[in-house]
N, C-alpha and C positions, 0 to 999 in steps of 0.2 A: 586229454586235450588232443586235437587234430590239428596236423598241418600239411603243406605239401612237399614232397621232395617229387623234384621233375615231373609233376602234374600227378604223382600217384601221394593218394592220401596216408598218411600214418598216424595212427594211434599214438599218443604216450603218456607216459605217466606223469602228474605234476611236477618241478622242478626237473625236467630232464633237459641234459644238456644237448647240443647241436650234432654229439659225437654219435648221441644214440637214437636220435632219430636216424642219421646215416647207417646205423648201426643194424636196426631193425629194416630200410629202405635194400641193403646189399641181403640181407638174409633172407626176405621175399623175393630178391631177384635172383638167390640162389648165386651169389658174386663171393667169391673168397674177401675173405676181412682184411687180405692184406692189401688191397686198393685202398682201403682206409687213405693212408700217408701219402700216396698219389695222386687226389683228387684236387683238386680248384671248386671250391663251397662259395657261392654268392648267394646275394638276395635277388629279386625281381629285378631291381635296379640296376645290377653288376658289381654291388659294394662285396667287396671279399667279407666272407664271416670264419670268426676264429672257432677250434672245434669245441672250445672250452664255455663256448657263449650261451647265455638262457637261451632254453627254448619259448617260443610261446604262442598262444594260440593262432591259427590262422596264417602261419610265416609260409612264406611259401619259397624255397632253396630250391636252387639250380646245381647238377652236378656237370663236372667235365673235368676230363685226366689234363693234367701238367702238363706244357709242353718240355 
Protein backbone atom coordinates (compact mmCIF):
# COMPACT_ATOMS: atom_id res chain seq x y z
CA UNK A 1 0.00 0.00 0.00
CA UNK A 2 1.09 3.73 -0.68
CA UNK A 3 0.73 6.66 1.18
CA UNK A 4 2.10 10.07 1.83
CA UNK A 5 4.18 11.35 4.58
CA UNK A 6 4.89 15.36 3.76
CA UNK A 7 4.32 14.88 0.06
CA UNK A 8 6.98 12.12 -0.19
CA UNK A 9 5.37 8.58 -1.15
CA UNK A 10 6.01 5.49 1.06
CA UNK A 11 5.53 1.99 0.49
CA UNK A 12 4.01 -0.51 3.11
CA UNK A 13 3.11 -3.38 3.90
CA UNK A 14 -0.63 -4.36 4.60
CA UNK A 15 -1.82 -3.78 8.09
CA UNK A 16 1.11 -1.37 8.93
CA UNK A 17 0.61 1.04 11.61
CA UNK A 18 1.18 5.04 11.30
CA UNK A 19 4.52 4.26 13.44
CA UNK A 20 5.94 2.67 10.42
CA UNK A 21 5.34 4.46 7.84
CA UNK A 22 7.08 7.36 10.04
CA UNK A 23 9.37 4.75 10.57
CA UNK A 24 10.54 4.08 7.00
CA UNK A 25 9.72 8.23 6.03
CA UNK A 26 12.90 9.21 8.79
CA UNK A 27 15.16 6.19 7.52
CA UNK A 28 15.02 7.70 3.65
CA UNK A 29 15.51 10.88 5.21
CA UNK A 30 18.32 9.57 6.78
CA UNK A 31 16.72 11.26 10.45
CA UNK A 32 17.81 9.41 13.75
CA UNK A 33 14.54 7.43 15.08
CA UNK A 34 14.71 9.20 17.93
CA UNK A 35 12.50 12.15 16.49
CA UNK A 36 10.03 9.47 16.57
CA UNK A 37 8.47 10.94 20.14
CA UNK A 38 9.07 14.59 19.11
CA UNK A 39 6.86 14.80 16.30
CA UNK A 40 3.26 16.38 15.85
CA UNK A 41 1.50 13.58 13.12
CA UNK A 42 -1.69 15.11 11.44
CA UNK A 43 -3.86 14.29 8.62
CA UNK A 44 -4.48 16.85 5.52
CA UNK A 45 -7.03 18.37 7.68
CA UNK A 46 -4.80 19.14 10.96
CA UNK A 47 -6.60 16.25 12.83
CA UNK A 48 -3.83 14.89 15.30
CA UNK A 49 -3.13 10.95 14.44
CA UNK A 50 -2.21 8.48 17.12
CA UNK A 51 1.05 6.39 16.32
CA UNK A 52 -0.77 3.23 17.00
CA UNK A 53 -3.39 4.09 14.27
CA UNK A 54 -4.13 1.74 10.82
CA UNK A 55 -2.43 2.73 8.16
CA UNK A 56 -4.18 2.82 4.82
CA UNK A 57 -4.09 3.44 1.52
CA UNK A 58 -3.76 6.85 0.13
CA UNK A 59 -3.47 8.85 3.74
CA UNK A 60 -1.58 11.36 3.22
CA UNK A 61 0.39 12.64 6.97
CA UNK A 62 1.96 15.86 7.82
CA UNK A 63 5.08 15.95 10.06
CA UNK A 64 6.31 18.81 12.35
CA UNK A 65 8.44 18.82 15.69
CA UNK A 66 6.53 19.82 19.02
CA UNK A 67 6.65 22.87 20.25
Amino acid sequence: MKLKVNRTTIELFEGAEIRHALISYLTRRRMSLKFLEQLEVTDVWGHEIDLDAPASAFTQIRLKFKD
